[in-house]
MIDOSE-1310 file (N, C-alpha, C; in nm, 2 decimals, decimal comma, always signed):
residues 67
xxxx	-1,18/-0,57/+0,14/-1,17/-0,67/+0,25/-1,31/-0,74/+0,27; -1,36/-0,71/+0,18/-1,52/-0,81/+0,20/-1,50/-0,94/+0,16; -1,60/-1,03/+0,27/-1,57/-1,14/+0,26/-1,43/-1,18/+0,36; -1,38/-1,10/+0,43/-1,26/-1,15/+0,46/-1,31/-1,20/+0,65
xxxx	-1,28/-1,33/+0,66/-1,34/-1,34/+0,80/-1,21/-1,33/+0,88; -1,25/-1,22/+1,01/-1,22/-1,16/+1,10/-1,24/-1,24/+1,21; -1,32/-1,31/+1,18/-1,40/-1,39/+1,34/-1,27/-1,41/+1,45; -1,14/-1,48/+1,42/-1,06/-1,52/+1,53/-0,97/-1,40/+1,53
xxxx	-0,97/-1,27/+1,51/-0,84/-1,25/+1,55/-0,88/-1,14/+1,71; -0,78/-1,15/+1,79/-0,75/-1,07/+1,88/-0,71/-0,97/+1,90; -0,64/-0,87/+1,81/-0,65/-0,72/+1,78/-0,65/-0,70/+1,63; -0,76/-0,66/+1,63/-0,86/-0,59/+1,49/-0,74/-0,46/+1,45
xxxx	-0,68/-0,42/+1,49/-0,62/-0,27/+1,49/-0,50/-0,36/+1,42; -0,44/-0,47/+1,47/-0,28/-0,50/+1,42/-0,37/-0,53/+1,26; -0,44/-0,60/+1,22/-0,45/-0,64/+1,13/-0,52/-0,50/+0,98; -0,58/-0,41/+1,13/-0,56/-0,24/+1,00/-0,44/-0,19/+0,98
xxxx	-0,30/-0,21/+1,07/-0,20/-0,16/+1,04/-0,14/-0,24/+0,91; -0,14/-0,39/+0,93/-0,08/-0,49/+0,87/-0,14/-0,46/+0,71; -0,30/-0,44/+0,68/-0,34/-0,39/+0,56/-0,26/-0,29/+0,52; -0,27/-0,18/+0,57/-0,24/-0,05/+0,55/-0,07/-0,04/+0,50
xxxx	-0,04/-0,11/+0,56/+0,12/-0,17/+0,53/+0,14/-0,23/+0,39; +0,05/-0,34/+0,35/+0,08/-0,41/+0,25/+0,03/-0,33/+0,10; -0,04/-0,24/+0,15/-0,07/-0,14/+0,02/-0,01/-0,02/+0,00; +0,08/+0,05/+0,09/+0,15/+0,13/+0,13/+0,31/+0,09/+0,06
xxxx	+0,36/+0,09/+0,20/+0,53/+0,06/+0,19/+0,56/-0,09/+0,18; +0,48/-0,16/+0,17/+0,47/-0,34/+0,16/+0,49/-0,32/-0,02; +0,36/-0,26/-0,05/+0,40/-0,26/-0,22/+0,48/-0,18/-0,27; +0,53/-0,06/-0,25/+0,64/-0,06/-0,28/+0,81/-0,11/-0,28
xxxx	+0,80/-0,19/-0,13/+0,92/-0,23/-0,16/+0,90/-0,38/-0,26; +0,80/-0,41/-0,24/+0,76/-0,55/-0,37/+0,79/-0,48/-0,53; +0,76/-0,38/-0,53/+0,84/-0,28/-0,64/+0,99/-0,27/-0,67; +1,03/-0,30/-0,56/+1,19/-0,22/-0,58/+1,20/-0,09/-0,58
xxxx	+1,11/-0,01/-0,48/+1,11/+0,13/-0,49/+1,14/+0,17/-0,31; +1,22/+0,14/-0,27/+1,25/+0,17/-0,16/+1,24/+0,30/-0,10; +1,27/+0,38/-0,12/+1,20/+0,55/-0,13/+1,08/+0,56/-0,13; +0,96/+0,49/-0,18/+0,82/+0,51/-0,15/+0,78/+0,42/-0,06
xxxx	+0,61/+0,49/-0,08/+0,53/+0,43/+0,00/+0,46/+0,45/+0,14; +0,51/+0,58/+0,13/+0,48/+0,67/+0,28/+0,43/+0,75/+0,28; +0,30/+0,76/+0,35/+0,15/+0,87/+0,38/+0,25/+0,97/+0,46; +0,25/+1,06/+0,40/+0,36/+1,15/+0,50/+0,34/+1,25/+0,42
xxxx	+0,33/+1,41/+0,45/+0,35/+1,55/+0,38/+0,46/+1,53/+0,29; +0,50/+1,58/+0,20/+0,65/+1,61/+0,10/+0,69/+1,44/+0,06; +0,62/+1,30/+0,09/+0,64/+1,19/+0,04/+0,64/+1,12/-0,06; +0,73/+1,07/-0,16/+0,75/+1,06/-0,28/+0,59/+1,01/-0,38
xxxx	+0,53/+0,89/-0,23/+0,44/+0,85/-0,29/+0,37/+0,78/-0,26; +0,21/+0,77/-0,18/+0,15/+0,70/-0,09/+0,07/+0,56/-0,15; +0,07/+0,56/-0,26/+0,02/+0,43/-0,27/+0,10/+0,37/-0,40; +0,13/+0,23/-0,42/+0,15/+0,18/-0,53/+0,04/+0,09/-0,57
xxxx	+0,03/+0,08/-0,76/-0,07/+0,01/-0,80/-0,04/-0,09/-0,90; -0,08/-0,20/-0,87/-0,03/-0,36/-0,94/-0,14/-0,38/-1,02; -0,13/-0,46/-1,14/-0,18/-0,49/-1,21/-0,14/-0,63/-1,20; -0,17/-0,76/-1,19/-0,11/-0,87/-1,19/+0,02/-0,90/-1,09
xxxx	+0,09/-0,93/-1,12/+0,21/-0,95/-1,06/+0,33/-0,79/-1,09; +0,30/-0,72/-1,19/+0,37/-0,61/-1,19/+0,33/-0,45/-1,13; +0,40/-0,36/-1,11/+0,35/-0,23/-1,06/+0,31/-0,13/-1,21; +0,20/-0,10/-1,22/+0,17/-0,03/-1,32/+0,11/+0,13/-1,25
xxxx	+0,13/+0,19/-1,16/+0,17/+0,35/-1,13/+0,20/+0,36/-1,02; +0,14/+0,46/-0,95/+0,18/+0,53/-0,79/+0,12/+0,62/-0,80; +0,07/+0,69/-0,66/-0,02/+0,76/-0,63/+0,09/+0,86/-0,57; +0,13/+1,00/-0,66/+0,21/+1,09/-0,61/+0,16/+1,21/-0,58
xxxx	+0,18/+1,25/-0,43/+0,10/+1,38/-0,40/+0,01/+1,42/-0,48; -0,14/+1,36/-0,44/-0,23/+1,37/-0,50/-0,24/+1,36/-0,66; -0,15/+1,33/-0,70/-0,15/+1,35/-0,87/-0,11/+1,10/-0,93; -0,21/+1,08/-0,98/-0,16/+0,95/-1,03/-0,08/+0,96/-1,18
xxx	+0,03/+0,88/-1,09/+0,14/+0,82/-1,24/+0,13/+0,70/-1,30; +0,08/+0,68/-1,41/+0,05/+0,57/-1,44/+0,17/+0,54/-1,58; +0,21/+0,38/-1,59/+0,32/+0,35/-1,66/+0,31/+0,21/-1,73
């Protein structure tokens, strides 16, 4: 997020959720993986990772899948 100006917004918090979202369950459903994407105990898989415009792994309880 560097470089990213903050100056006007009015809750700093919506816009940690809204991040947190779009690298989470935001990228996964841009995946077509509706099942992931969720920081959660027993969760299939907390982060997804893009390469360009495509998903090239996921971050699965603690272990990375790369494809």
């Amino acid at each position: 997020m560097r470089g990213l100006d903050l100056s006007g917004l009015k809750d700093p918090e919506a816009v940690a959720r809204e991040v947190l979202w779009a690298h989470t369950l935001g990228a996964s459903l841009a995946a077509g993986w509706a099942d992931y994407g969720c920081i959660a105990p027993g969760a299939r898989a907390d982060l997804t990772l893009w390469e360009g415009k495509r998903p090239v792994g996921r971050v699965y309880r603690g272990n990375l899948e790369i494809f």
